[in-house]
N, C-alpha and C positions, 0 to 999 in steps of 0.2 A: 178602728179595728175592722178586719176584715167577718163576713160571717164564716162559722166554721166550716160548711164547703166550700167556699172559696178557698180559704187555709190549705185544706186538702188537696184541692186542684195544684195549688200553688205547689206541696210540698212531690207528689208527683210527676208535675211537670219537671221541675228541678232534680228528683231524682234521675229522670231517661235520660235530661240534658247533660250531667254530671259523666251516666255511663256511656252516653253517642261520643263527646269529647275526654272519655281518657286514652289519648295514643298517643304518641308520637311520630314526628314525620323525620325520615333519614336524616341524619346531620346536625340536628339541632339537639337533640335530648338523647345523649351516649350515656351507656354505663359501662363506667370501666370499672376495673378489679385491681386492686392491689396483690405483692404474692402472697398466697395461701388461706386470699379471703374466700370464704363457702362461697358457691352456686350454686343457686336451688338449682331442681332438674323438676320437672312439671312433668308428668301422665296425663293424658288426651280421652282419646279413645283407640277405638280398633274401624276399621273400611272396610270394602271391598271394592273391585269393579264389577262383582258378580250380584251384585242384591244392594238397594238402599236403602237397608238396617245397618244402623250404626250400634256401637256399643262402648260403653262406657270401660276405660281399660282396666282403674279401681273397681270397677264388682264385676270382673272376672271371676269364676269360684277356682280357678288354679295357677293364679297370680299369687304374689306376695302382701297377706293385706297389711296395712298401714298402723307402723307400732306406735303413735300418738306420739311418739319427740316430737320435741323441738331442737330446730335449725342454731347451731351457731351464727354468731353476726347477725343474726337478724330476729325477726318474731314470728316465722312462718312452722307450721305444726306440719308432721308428716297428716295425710289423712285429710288435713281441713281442704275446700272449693273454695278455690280462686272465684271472687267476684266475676261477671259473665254480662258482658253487652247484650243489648238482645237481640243480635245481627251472629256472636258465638252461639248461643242458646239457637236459634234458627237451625244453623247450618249443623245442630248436634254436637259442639265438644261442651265435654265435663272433665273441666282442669281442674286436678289434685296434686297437693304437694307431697312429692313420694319420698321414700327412704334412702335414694342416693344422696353417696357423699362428695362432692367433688370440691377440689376447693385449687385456684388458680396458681398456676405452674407445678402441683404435684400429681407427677405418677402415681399408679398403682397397677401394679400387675395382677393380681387379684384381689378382690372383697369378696366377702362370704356376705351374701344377702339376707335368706331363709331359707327354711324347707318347708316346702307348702305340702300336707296331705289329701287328697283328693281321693275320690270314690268312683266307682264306675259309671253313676251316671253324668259326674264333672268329666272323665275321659270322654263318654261319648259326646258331649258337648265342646271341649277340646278339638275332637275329630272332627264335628262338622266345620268351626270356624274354620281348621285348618284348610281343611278340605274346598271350603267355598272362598279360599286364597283370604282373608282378611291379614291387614297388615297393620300395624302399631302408630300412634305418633304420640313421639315424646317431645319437651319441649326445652329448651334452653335458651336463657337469653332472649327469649321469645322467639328464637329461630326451631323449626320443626326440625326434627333427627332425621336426618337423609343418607340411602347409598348412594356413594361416590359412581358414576361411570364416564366413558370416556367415547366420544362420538366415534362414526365408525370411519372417518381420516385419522384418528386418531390425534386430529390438532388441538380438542379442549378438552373440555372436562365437562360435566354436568348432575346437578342433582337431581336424585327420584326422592320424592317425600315418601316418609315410613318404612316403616323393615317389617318383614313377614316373623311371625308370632312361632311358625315350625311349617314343614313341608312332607309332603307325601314321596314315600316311594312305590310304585308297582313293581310287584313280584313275581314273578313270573310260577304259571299253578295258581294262583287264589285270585279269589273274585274279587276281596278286598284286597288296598293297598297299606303298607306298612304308613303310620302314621310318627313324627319325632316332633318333639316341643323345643324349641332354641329355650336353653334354662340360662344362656352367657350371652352378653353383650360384651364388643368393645367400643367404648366409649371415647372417639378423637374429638378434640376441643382444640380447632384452629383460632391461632390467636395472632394479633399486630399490636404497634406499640399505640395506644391512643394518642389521640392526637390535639395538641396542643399544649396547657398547662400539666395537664396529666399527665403525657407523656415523658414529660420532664421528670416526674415526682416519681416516674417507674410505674405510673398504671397500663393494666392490659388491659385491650376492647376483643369481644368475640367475635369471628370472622366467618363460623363455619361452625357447623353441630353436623358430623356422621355416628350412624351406628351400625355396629354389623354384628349382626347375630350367630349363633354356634349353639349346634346341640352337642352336650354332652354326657355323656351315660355317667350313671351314681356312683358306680365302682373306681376304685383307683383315686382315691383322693387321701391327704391328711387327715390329722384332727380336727384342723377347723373346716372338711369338709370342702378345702377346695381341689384339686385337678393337681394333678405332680407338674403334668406340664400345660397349659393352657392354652398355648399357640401352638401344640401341637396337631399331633392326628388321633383323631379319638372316636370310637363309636358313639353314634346319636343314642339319645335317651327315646325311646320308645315309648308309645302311649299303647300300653297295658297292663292286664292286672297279672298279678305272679298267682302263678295256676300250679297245684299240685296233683290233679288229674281228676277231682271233685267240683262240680259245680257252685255249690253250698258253698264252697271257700273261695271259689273264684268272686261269687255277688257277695262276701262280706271282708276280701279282702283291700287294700288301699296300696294308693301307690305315691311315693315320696318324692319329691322333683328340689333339689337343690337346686337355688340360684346365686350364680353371682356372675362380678363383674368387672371390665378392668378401663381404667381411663388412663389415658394418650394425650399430652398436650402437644402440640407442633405450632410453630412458627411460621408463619405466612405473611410474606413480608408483601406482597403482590396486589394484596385484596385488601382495602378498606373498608372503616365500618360503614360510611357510606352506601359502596355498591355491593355489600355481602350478602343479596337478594339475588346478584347476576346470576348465580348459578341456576337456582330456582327455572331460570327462563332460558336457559342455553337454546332448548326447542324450542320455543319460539319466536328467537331472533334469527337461528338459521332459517326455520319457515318465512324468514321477510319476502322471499319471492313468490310467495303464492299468495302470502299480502297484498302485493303489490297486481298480481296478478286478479286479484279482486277487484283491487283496485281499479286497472285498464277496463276490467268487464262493468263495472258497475258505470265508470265515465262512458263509454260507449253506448250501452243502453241508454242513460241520462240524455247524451247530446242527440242521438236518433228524437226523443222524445222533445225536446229542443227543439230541431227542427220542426218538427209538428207545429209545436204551440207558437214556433215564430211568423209563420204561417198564418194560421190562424188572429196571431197581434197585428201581423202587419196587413191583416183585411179588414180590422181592425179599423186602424191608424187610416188606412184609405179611405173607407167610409165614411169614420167620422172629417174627416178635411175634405172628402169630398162634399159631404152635407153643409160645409160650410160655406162653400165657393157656389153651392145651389143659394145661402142664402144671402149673398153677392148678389148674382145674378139678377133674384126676385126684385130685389129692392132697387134695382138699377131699369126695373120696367121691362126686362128679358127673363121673362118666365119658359123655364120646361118645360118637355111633355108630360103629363099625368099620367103614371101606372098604372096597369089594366091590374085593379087586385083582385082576387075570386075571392068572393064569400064571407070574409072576417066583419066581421057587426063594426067593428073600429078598425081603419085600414092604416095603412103605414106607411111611410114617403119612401121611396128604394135607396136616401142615402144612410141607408143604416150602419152601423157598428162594424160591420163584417161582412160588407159588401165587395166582392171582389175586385180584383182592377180591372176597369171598363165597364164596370156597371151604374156609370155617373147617369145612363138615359142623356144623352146630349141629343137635341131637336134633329128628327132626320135618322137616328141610327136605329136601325129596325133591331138589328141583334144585341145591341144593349138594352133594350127595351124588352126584349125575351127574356135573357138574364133578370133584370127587375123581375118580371113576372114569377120566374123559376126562383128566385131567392125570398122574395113577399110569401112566397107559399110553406117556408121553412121556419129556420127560429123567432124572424119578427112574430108569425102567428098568432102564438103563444103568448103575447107580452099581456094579455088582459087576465092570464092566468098563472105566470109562473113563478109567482107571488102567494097564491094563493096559499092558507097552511095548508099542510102536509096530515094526511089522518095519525092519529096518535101520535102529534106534536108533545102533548102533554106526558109522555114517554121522554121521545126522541130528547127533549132539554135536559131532563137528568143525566142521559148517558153522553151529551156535548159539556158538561159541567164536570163529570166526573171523568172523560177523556182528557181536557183541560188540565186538570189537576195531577193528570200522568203526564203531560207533556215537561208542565214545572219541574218532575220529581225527576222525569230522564236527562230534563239539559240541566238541570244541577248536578245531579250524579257523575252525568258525561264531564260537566268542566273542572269541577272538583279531583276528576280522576287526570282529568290532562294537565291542571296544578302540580301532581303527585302529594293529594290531601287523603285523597283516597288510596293507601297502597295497604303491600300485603305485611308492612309490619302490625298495620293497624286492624288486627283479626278481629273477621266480624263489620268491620267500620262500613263496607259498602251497605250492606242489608240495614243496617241500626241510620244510617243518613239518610238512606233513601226513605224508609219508614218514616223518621223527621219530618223531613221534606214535604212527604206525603199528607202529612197532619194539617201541617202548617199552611198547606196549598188547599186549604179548605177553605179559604178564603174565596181564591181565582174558581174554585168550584161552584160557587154558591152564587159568584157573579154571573160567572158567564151562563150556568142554569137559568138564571132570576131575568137576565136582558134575553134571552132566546125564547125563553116562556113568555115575557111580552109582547115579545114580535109576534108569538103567537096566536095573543089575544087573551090570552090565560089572566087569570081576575084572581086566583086563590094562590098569592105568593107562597103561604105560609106551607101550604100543603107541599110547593112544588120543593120547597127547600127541604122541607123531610123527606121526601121521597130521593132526593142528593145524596141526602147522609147519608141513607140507610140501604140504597137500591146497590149499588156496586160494593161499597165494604164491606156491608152483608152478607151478600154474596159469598165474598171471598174469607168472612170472616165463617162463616159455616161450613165452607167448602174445606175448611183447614182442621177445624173442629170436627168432620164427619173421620179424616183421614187420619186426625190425631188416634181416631179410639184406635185402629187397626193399629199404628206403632204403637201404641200403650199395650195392647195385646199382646205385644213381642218383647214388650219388658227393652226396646231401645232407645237411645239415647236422641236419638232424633226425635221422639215421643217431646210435644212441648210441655211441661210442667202446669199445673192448674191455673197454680199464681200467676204464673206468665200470661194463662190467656187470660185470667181476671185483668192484669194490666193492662191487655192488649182491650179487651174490651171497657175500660174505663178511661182508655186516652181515645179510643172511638170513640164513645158518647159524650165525656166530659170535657175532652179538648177540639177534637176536630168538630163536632158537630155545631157547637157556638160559632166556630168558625167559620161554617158553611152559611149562619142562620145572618151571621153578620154581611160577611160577603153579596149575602143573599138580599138582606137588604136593601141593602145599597144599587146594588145592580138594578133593583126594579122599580125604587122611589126616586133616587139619586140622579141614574144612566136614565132609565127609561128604555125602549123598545131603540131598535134600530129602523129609520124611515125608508120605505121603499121609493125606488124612484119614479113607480108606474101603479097608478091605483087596481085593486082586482075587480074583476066585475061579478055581479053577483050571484051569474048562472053560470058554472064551469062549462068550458067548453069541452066537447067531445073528445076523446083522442085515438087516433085511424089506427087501425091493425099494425101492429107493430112486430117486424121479422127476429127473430129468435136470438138473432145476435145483437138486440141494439140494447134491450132493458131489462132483455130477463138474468131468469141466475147462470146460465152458460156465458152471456159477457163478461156479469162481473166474476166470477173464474178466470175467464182468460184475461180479464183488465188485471187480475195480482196476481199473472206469474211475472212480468215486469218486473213490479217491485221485489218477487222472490228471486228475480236471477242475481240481483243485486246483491242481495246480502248471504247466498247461500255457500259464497265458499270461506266467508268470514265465520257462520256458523258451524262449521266443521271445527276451526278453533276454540270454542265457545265449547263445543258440544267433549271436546276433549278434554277441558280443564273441569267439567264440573262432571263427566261421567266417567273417562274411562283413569281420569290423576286423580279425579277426588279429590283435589287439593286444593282447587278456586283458587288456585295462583294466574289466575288469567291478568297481563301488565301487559298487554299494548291495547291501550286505550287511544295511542295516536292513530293509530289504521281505523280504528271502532267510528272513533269521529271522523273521518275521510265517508270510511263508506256509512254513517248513519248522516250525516251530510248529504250523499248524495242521493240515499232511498229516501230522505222525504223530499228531496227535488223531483223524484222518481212518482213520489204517490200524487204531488200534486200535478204535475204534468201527466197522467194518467187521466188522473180525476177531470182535469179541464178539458179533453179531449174528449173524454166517454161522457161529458154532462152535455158537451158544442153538439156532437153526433147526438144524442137526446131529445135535443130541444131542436135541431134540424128537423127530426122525424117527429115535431109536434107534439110530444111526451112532455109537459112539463113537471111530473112528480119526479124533479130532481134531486129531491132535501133527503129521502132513504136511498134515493142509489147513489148520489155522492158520498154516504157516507159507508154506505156495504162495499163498493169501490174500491175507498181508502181500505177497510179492514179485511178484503178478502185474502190478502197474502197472507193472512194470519193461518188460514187453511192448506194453502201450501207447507207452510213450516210446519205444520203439525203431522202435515204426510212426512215429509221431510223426518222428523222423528222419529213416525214409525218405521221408517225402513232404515234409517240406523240403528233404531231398537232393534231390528229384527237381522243386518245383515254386521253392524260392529259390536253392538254389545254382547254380553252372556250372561245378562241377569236373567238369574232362576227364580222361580216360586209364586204363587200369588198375590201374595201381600204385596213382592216388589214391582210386580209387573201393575198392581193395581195403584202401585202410589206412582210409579215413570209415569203412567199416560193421563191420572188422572193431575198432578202438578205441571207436565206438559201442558194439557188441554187449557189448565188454568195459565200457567203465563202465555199461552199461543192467545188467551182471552182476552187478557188484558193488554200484548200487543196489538189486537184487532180493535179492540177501543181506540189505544191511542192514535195509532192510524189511520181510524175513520173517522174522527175528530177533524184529524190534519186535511181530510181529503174532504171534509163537510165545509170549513172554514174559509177552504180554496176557492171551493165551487161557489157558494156565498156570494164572496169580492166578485169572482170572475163574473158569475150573474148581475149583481147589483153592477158590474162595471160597462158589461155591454147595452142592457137593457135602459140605463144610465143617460146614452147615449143617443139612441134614438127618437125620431119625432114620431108622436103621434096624432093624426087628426084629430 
């Protein structure tokens, strides 16, 4: 028997696992309906693109609350929460099973919902959602409620996720504008014949969920309270209170909002259950040409920076073959001229690594013999030094361990998503996998910390692997916790729940951190340090004044706009689907891998350029600026942010403007990790490969 924290762990573990794989991926796991079996319909929340308060659409106070039935056909309760990954929980929805009835192939041209009563200051709370555009998302079939529009060639079609809740009109004379509440949806339910045995047996598959919303005033209805005509033309129901010229009556009277509703089934013989996502992406398949247009710019900067580094290999490739034909030569009784070296306590033969072409020194050539000189004076210099550790190595290993472990999390994410494992039926699935991943990759954390800290010299494994765990997740796990209280404050749904974070912080400690501790061993008992291939000496050597642009922070600036020209017109996409749709239907993940392909081609060809110019100009404190190098494009995107914050967005308020920049600043963070990980690891090989190379006397 296990002890009973382990048990716990076990049972834990199993629950996340359980809720990261309940999805479905397109094509494999249909539900169809026979006719006139119920369809639940699921309530979400409310958006905006003006604020990143989310809200729950059941506690609304002038919504219809939830009368405890139960669902025919099945065992779902109006009222009860749909179980919630924790990738939904993240991104804010709180799914409720609501009071619609729908039930496959029947019409209804009206339901009588409820009549909600509401008081003045549910109206003025009414007026502001309205007001700051918040829009609805309901669910069906696990397909979100969308208006239908149509491009402006008018060749397709396309979906907007959500319907706005009621809309303002300005009046012309008043300061305020009239405010109306949409109290009627109609509900279309496109549908196809399933496919396969079912279809045979008469089942339907759903193909499409719109809704389009209608305000209409109290007046002029039946007894059951619905509309004489429905699709007619009707005055909007107005959000105020009925005033009879007394104030006293105004703040104690209420005002009643009849809702109801009407369902549409239509036949779509066109669209399968398969691709009944396409609409979702209309935009951005037609944007393929600016795709692609990324595309072109990010290969061009790539092969410019190619050039460079082939250069640089193929002096390279000379060196070392020339150094070999010197030692021909030697042993054939036909010795060289000796290079004149200035000054280095250990000097260095001129057929170095990266010695140009014509600087073999052949007997008699004066001006190869200068080159020697002029090239001796450069990055061989260094070789008794550029080994040497780095000040605050015992730092720097924890944030290459904990970079590691993003690198894992992004190219799983990335190929899972180019499978199509990752898509948008699976809500929630990208954030909940990645977190996974993220755990699980505490392993590769703990390694690569544990073997970097040796190389360093570092004697206290134990220390270094707690300092892993707990130095980045930490971080990040307080940085969520400071910004949760401010959404708690607002009573929104993006607010994460206690328990959540208890979970959150119990698969921190009790699952990732074993993992790191393990990982970690291994890496420093097991692997051991990595050997260098040129001893250090044990008085650093000096290093000469060094110009502005080779090692300070105005290089590594200008070293990531490179990598930012790369990915910046890819994140205008990005930046649309999660700010201004709110709807994280972002699905071209084949461009994403193209161009994140060629930005780390991008940061490591950068990094080996800016580390060769370094160690030329005699700097050998390589190990922090190859890796600020790799992360500095993380500071670009962050401008990058702020001036879409400030020139496309129209988020108002405080709160939201402190949570965009301060969850910006955090993932522009931990892009600059991973990054300067990639661009730390490059430089690494690239050093240990030249220096590798060379003879030392």
């Amino acid at each position: 028997m296990f002890p009973r924290w382990q048990q716990s762990l076990l049972i834990l573990f199993h629950l996340y696992v359980s809720s990261t794989f309940a999805f479905y991926i397109p094509g494999f796991s249909i539900k169809s309906y026979l006719p006139d079996e119920s369809i639940p319909l699921f309530v979400n929340k409310i958006y905006s693109d003006r604020t990143q308060l989310q809200y729950a659409y059941s506690e609304l106070p002038f919504v219809c609350p939830a009368s405890g039935r139960k669902h025919p056909h099945g065992n779902l309760i109006s009222g009860s929460s749909v179980s919630l990954n924790l990738g939904e929980i993240i991104r804010g929805d709180r799914i409720v099973v609501s009071d619609y009835e729908l039930a496959m192939l029947r019409d209804d041209e009206a339901h009588y919902l409820c009549t909600q009563k509401i008081d003045a200051s549910e109206i003025t709370r009414a007026q502001e959602l309205i007001s700051d555009g918040y829009v609805a998302e309901w669910i069906v079939d696990n397909l979100p409620g969308a208006t239908q529009f149509v491009t402006p060639d008018r060749s397709r079609k396309y979906y907007a996720a959500g319907f706005k809740i009621g809309y303002e009109v300005p009046m012309a004379g008043e300061i305020n504008p009239w405010y109306y509440i949409n109290n009627h949806v109609s509900l279309v339910i496109r549908y196809n014949t399933a496919p396969g045995r079912d279809g045979r047996k008469g089942r339907k598959v759903i193909v499409g969920f719109e809704v389009y919303p209608k305000s209409i005033e109290a007046e002029e209805r039946d007894e059951d309270n619905i509309p004489y005509d429905v699709h007619g033309t009707h005055r909007g129901l107005r959000l105020r209170l009925p005033f009879n010229g007394t104030v006293s009556t105004a703040k104690d009277s209420t005002l009643y909002i009849p809702y109801t509703y009407s369902v549409i089934f239509k036949e779509e013989e066109r669209i399968d259950w398969s691709n009944r996502w396409d609409l979702y992406f209309v935009n951005q398949e037609d944007s393929s040409g600016l795709h692609w247009l990324a595309i072109v710019n990010s290969l061009i900067i790539a092969g410019l920076l190619s050039g460079v580094v082939a250069v640089i290999l193929a002096r390279t490739i000379k060196g070392e073959t020339q150094g070999r034909k010197d030692s021909i030569l030697e042993d054939g009784k036909r010795k060289p001229k000796r290079e004149k070296v200035k000054s280095p306590p250990k000097s260095l033969e001129g057929n170095g690594l990266l010695d140009p072409v014509g600087t073999a020194g052949s007997p008699g050539d004066d001006s190869s013999e200068d080159d020697s000189v002029e090239e001796i004076t450069g990055w061989k210099l260094v070789h008794a030094d550029v080994f040497r550790t780095p000040r605050y190595g015992h730092f720097l290993a924890p944030l290459l361990g904990s970079g590691m472990q993003l690198v894992f999390m992004a190219t799983g994410l990335l190929v899972l998503s180019l499978f199509g494992v990752l898509n948008p039926s699976f809500r929630g699935g990208f954030v909940s996998v990645g977190f996974g991943l993220f755990i699980f990759a505490g392993l590769v954390s703990g390694y690569f910390s544990s073997r970097i800290y040796k190389t360093f010299g570092g004697k206290v494994w134990k220390a270094n692997v707690i300092v892993t765990a707990l130095l980045i997740p930490g971080l990040l796990f307080t940085t969520v916790f400071v910004l949760n209280l401010f959404t708690w404050a607002q009573a929104s749904s993006t607010a994460l729940p206690f328990t959540t974070l208890l979970a959150l912080a119990a698969l921190w400690l009790l699952i990732q951190l074993p993992l790191v501790y393990a990982g970690g061993y291994y890496g420093f008992h097991q692997s051991g340090p990595w050997e260098h291939p040129i001893k250090t000496n044990a008085v650093p050597r000096q290093i000469p004044t060094q110009s502005w642009w080779i090692g300070g922070i105005p290089a590594i600036l200008i070293s990531g706009l490179l990598p930012f020209a790369v990915v910046f017109v890819e994140l205008l996409f990005v930046f649309k689907s999660l700010w201004l749709d709110k709807s994280g239907f972002y699905y071209v993940f084949g461009f994403t891998a193209v161009v994140s392909a060629v930005l780390l081609l991008t940061v490591m060809e950068v990094t080996i350029v800016t580390t060769y110019l370094l160690l030329c100009y005699e700097n050998y404190r390589w190990w922090w600026h190859s890796f600020a190098v790799g992360a500095s494009s993380g500071l670009w995107i962050f401008a990058y942010c702020a001036w879409y914050y400030a020139m496309r967005l129209h988020i108002e308020g405080l709160a939201s403007g402190l949570l965009f920049f301060s969850y910006t600043a955090l993932a522009c963070a931990v892009y600059s990790l991973l990054m300067g990980t990639v661009g730390f690891f490059t430089a690494y090989v690239f050093v240990r490969r030249i220096y590798g190379a060379i003879k030392v006397d």
